[in-house]
N, C-alpha and C positions, 0 to 999 in steps of 0.2 A: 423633674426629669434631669438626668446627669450631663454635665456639659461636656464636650466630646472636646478628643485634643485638640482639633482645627482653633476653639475659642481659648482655650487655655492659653494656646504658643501665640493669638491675637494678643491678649491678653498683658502675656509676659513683653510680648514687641512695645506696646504702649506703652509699659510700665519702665522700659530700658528707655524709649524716647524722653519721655517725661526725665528721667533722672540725667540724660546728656543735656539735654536744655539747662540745668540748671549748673552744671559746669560750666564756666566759662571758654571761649576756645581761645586760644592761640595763633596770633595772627602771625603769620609768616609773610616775610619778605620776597620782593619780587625774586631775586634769585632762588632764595628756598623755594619758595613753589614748583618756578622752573626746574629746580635740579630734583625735585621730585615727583612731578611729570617723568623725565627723562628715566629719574628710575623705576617707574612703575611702567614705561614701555621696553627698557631694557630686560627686564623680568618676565613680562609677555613676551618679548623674542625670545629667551631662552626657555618657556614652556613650552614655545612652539618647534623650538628647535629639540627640547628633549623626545617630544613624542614624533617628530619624524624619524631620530634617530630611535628612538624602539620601533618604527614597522620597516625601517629600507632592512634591505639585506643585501645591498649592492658596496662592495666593501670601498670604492671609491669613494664615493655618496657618504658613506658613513665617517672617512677619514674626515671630508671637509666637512661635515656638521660637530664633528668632535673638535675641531680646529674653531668653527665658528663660535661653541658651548664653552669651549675655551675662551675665547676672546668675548664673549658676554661677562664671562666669570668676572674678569678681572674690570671691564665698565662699573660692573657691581661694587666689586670691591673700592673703583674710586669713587665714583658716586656716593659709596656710604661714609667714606671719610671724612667728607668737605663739610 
């Protein structure tokens, strides 16, 4: 009998873990962590902040999440620097 995708993509998932095990990883410092947290919530505000601003249609609302989408942006941009 033929093995249907569900086992195949099991399969390939295993076969990715097995090869990340054998990578070593990369220990980061307390700060790195921290400032990586920080930008992986600052990213989830700005998804959340883009799909509000695709459904308002109240143009006030819209100016301050365009203001807010702005000031994610550039979090971003420090965050990624350091």
């Amino acid at each position: 009998m033929a093995r249907g995708w569900e086992s195949k993509s099991v399969e390939a998932q295993q076969a990715d873990a097995a090869d990340s095990k054998n990578e070593p990883k990369q220990r980061l410092t307390a700060e790195e962590a921290a400032r990586l947290r920080q930008l992986e919530g600052v990213r989830l505000s700005r998804k959340r902040v883009l799909q509000q601003l695709e459904t308002t249609r109240d143009p006030r609302l819209r100016e301050m999440l365009a203001a807010a989408l702005a000031e994610l942006d550039k979090k971003i941009l420090r965050l990624g620097e350091t």
